[in-house]
C-alpha positions as CSV (number, residue, x, y, z in Angstrom):
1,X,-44.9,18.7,42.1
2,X,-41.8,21.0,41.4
3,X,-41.9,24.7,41.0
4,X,-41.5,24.0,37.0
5,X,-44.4,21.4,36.7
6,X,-46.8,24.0,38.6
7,X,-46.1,26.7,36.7
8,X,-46.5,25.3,33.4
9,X,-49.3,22.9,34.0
10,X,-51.8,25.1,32.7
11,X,-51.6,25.6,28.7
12,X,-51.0,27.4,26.7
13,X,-47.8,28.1,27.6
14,X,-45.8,30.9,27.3
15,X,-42.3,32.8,27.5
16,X,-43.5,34.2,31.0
17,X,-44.5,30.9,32.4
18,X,-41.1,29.1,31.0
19,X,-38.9,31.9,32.5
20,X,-40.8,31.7,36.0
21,X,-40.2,28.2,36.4
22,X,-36.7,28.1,35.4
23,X,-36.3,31.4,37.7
24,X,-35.0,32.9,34.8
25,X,-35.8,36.5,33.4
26,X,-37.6,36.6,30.1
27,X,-34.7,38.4,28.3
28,X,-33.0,35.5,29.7
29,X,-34.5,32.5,28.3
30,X,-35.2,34.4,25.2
31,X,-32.0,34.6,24.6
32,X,-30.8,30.5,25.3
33,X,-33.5,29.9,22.6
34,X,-32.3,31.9,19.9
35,X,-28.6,31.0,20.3
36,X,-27.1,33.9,21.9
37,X,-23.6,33.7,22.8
38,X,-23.5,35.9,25.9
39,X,-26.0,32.8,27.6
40,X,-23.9,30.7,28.5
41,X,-23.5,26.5,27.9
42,X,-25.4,25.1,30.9
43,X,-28.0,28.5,31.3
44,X,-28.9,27.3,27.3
45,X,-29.3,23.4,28.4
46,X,-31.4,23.8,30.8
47,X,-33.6,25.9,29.1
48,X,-33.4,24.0,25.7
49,X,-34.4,21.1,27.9
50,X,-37.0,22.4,29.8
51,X,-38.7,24.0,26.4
52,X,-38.5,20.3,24.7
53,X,-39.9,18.8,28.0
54,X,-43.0,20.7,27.7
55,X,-43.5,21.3,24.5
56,X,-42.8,25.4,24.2
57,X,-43.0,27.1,21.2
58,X,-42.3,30.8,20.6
59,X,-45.4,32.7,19.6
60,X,-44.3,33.2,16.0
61,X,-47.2,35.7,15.3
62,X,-45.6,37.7,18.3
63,X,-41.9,37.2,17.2
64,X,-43.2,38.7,13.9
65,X,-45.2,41.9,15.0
66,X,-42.2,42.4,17.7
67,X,-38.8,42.2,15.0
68,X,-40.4,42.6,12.1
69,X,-39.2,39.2,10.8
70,X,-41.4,36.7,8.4
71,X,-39.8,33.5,10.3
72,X,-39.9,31.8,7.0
73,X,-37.6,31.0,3.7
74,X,-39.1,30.7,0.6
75,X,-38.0,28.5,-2.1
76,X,-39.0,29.4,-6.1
77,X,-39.3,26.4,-8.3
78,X,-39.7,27.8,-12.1
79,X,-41.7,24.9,-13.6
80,X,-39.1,24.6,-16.3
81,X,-36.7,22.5,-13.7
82,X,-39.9,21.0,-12.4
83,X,-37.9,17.5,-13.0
84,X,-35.4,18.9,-10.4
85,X,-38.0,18.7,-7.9
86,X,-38.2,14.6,-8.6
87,X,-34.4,14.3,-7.9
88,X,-33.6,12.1,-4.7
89,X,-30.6,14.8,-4.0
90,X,-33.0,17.9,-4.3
91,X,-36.0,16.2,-1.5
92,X,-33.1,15.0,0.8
93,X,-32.2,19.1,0.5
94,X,-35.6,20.5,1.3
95,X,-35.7,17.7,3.7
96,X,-32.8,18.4,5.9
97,X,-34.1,22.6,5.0
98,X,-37.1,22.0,6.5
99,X,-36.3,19.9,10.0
100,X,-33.2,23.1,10.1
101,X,-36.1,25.3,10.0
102,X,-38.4,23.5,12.4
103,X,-35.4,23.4,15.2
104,X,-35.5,27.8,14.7
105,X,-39.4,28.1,14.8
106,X,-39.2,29.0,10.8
107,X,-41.8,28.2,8.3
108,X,-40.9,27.1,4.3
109,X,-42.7,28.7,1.6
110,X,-42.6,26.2,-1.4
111,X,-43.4,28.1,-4.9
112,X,-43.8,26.8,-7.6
113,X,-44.9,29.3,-10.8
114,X,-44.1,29.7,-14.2
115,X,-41.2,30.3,-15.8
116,X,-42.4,33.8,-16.7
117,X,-43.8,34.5,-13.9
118,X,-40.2,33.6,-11.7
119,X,-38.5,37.0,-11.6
120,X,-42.5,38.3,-10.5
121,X,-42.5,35.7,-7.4
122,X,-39.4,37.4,-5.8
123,X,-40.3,40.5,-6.1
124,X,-43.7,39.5,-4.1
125,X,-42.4,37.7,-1.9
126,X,-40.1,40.8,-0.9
127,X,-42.8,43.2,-1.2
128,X,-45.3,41.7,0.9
129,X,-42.3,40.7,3.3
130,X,-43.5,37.1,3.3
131,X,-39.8,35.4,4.1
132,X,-36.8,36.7,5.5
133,X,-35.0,35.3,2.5
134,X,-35.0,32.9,-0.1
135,X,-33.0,29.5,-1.0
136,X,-32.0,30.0,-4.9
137,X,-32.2,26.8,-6.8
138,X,-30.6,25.3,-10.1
139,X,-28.5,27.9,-11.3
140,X,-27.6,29.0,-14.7
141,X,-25.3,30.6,-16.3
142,X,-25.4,34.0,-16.4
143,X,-28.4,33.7,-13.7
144,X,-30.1,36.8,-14.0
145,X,-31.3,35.9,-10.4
146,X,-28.8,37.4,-8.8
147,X,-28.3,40.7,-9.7
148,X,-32.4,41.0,-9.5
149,X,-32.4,39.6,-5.5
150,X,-29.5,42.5,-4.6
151,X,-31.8,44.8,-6.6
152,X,-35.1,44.4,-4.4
153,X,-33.1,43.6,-1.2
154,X,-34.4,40.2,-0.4
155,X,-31.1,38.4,1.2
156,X,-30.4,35.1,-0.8
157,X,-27.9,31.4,-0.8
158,X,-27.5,30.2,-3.6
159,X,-27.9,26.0,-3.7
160,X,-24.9,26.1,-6.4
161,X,-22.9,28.5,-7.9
162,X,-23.6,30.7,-11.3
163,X,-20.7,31.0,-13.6
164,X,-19.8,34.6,-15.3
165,X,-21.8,36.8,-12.5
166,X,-20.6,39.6,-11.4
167,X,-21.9,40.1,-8.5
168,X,-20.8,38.5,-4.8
169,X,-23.2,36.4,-3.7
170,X,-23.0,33.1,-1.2
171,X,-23.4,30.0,-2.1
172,X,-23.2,26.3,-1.1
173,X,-22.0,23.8,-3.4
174,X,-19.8,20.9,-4.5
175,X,-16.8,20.8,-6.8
176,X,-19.0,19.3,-10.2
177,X,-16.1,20.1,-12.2
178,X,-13.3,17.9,-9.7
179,X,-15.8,15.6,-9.5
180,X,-16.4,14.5,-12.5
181,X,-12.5,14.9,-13.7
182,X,-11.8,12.5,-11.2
183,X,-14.6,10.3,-12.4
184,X,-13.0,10.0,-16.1
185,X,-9.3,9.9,-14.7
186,X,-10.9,6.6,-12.6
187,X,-12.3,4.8,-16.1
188,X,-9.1,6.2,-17.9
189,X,-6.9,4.3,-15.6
190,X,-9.2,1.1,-16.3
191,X,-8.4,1.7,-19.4
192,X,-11.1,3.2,-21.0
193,X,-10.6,5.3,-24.5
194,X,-14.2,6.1,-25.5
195,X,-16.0,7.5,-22.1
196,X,-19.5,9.0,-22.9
197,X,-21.3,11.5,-20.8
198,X,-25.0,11.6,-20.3
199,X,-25.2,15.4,-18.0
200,X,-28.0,17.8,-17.7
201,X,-28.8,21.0,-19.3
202,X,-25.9,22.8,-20.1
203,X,-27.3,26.0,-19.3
204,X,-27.0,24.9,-15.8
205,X,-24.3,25.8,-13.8
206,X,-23.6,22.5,-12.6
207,X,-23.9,20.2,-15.9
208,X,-21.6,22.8,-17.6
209,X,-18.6,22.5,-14.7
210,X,-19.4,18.4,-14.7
211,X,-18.7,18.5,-18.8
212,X,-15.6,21.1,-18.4
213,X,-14.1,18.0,-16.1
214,X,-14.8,15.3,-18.6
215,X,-13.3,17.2,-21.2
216,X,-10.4,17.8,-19.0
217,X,-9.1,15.0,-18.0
218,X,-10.0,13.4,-22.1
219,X,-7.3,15.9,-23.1
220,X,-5.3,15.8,-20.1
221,X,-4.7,12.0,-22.1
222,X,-4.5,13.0,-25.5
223,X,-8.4,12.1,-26.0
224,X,-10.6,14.3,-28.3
225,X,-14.0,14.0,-26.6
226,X,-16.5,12.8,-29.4
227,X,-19.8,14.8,-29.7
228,X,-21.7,11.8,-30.4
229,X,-20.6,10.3,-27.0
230,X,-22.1,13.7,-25.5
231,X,-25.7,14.1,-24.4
232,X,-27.6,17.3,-22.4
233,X,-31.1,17.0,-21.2
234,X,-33.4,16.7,-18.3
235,X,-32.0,14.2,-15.7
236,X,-34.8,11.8,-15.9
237,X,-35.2,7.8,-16.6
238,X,-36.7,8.4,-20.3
239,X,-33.6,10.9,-21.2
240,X,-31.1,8.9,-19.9
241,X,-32.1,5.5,-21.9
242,X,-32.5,7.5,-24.9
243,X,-29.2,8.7,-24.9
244,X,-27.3,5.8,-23.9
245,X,-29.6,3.9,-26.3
246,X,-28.2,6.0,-29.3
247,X,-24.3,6.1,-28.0
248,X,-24.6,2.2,-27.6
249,X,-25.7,1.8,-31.4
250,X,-22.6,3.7,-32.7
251,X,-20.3,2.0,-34.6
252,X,-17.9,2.7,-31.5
253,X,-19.7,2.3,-28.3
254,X,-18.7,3.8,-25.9
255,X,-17.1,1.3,-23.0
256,X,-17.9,3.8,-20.2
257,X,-21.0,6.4,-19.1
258,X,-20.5,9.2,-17.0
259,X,-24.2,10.1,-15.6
260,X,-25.3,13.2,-13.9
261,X,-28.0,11.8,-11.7
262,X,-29.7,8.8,-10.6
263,X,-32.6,9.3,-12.5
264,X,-30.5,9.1,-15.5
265,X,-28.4,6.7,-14.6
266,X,-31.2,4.3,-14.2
267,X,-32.1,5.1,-17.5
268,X,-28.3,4.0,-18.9
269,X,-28.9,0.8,-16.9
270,X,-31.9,-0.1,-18.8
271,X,-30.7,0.9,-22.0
272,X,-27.2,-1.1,-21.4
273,X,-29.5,-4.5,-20.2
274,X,-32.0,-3.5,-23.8
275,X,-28.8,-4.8,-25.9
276,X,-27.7,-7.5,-24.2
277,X,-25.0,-6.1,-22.7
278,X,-24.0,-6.4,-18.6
279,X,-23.5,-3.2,-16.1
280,X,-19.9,-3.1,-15.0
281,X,-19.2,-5.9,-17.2
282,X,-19.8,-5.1,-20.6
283,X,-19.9,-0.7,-19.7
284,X,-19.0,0.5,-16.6
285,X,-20.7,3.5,-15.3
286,X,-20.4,6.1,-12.8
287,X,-23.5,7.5,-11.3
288,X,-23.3,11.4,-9.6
């Protein structure tokens, strides 16, 4: 039996017992597991390795009483985007979120309160120092968020961007408004004239950039987008069929949907197949 297996063959473990068998100070190890830069590349292996081979974990509660850090980000869901919650693209997010936080010994704190009660969560959650920081979600226009996160001091990323805030802030996002510009320029050149566009709430940050692109590139052609050919509302199934249901019954269909989700894209689909007509054959459609 090696030094290493002798050490640690008693549980629980602990940042001692690692150390000794890797021959290693404390300070040392502590360091390789947290990412330091000063440890260097092989020192970090080993000791990544050796903490995966049996199974170490940090002592959060001690991490905790010792920095004064939660160890955990917290993620408000106001249950008006409650619908944002069934998107495919929002779980692959908190997905990935969570195995990021597993890999740094973090916990997620998943909120979900009312709408009036959102601004009230944050505050709590910095008072009673529950997270180190917070993930903001679906941004608006204007998000009032913001300047309310710098104003109690809890450090934030925002999954999008907010339009017309004053503030600085980080954020991680795609480009909704290239996106979607490019997605009409593609039907144009098929040679498309009347291109609807089913998008989300328009108070959202995002569905507003997506319609700025579609308009874009309409006019960028000479095209006057037509309102009826426009529709804003939750991004689920039922939306989506109602309002390619109702652009489909104009007197001038539309020959192309924009959509700004899944969800309500499979919504289009149903309504396009409800008339008779054939996706990609009869209407072509782009799904976000």
């Amino acid at each position: 039996m090696t030094r290493l297996e002798t050490v640690l063959s008693s549980p629980p473990m602990n940042l001692k017992q690692l150390a000794a068998g890797l021959g290693l100070s404390p300070t040392t190890v502590s360091r390789a597991l947290n990412g330091y830069p000063e440890v260097n590349e092989a020192t970090r292996d080993r000791v990544l390795a050796a903490a995966k081979r049996h199974n170490y974990h940090p002592n959060t509660r001690a991490i905790r009483l010792a920095t004064g850090r939660a160890m955990a980000v917290g993620h408000v869901i106001p249950i008006a985007t409650r619908h944002e919650i069934m998107n495919p693209v929002f779980a692959d997010f908190i997905a990935g979120a969570g195995e990021v936080y597993s890999r740094h010994d973090h916990d997620m704190i998943l909120s979900v309160v009312p709408d009036e009660e959102e601004h009230q969560a944050y505050r709590s959650l910095a008072a009673k120092g529950s997270v180190d920081g917070v993930i903001v979600h679906a941004p608006r226009m204007n998000d009032a968020r913001i300047p309310l996160l710098r104003e109690i001091g809890l450090p934030f990323v925002v999954h999008g961007r907010a339009s017309h805030v004053s503030e600085a802030y980080s954020w991680l996002d795609v480009n909704n408004r290239r996106a979607f510009q490019r997605a009409t320029e593609f039907l144009l050149d098929l040679g498309h004239v009347k291109i609807a566009l089913v998008n989300g709430l328009e108070f959202m940050d995002f569905a507003e950039r997506r319609r700025l692109g579609y308009t874009e590139a309409l006019a960028a052609r000479g095209i006057t987008p037509d309102p009826a050919c426009m529709a804003s509302d939750e991004m689920t199934e039922v939306s989506g069929f109602r309002a390619a249901q109702a652009m489909l019954a104009l007197p001038d269909p539309p020959t192309a949907i924009l959509a700004s989700s899944m969800i309500s894209g499979m919504g289009v689909r149903r309504a396009i197949e409800s008339v008779g007509l054939v996706l990609g054959q009869d209407v072509s459609v782009i799904i976000h």
